[in-house]
N, C-alpha and C positions, 0 to 999 in steps of 0.2 A: 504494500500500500504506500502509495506516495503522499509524500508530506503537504499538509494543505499549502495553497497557494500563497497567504499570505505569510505563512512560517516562512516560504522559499523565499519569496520577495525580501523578507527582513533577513534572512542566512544570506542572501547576495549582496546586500547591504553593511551586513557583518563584515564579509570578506573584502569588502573594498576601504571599510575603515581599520581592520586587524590584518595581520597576515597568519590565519586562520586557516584548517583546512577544512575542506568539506563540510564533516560529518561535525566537527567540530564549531564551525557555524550554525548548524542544522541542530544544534543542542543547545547552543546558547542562546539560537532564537527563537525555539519552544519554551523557556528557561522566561524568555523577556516577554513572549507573550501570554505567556501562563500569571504572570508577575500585572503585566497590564491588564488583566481580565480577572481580577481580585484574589487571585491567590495568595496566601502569605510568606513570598518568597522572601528571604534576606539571604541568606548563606546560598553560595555554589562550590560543588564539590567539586573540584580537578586536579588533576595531578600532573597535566600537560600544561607546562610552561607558559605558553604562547594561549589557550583556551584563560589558565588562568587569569593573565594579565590582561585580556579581552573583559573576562567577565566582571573583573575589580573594574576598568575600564568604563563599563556600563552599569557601574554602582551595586554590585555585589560584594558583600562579605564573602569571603573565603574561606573554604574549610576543605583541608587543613591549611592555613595562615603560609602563605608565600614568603618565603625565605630569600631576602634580597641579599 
C-alpha cells in the first residue's frame, strides 16, 4: 500500500530541506503529520544521524538524546 499522497508530498518536501533518505522522509513525514492532526507527539525515536537531526530540525524531542 502506498503512502497517502499528502505524507508523499510533505516526504519530498523533507528531502529537499534534509539530506534525508527515502524511507526516512517517509517517516518523518507521517511523524509531522500524525503530530499536525492532534496526536500527542513530542519525542522521535532514531538512531540515524541525519533522520535525527531532520527531526530535532522540525521540533522534535529526541529519544535517545543526540550526542553532538
Amino acid at each position: 500500500m502506498l503512502p497517502q499522497r499528502a505524507i508523499r508530498t510533505l516526504a519530498t518536501e523533507l528531502l529537499q530541506r534534509h539530506p534525508l533518505r527515502a524511507a526516512d522522509a517517509l517517516q518523518l513525514a507521517a511523524a509531522l503529520a500524525a503530530r499536525a492532526n492532534g496526536a500527542p507527539l513530542s519525542n522521535f525515536l532514531a538512531l540515524d544521524r541525519r533522520l535525527a537531526e531532520a527531526a530535532k530540525a522540525e521540533g522534535f524531542a529526541l529519544s535517545p538524546e543526540l550526542n553532538q
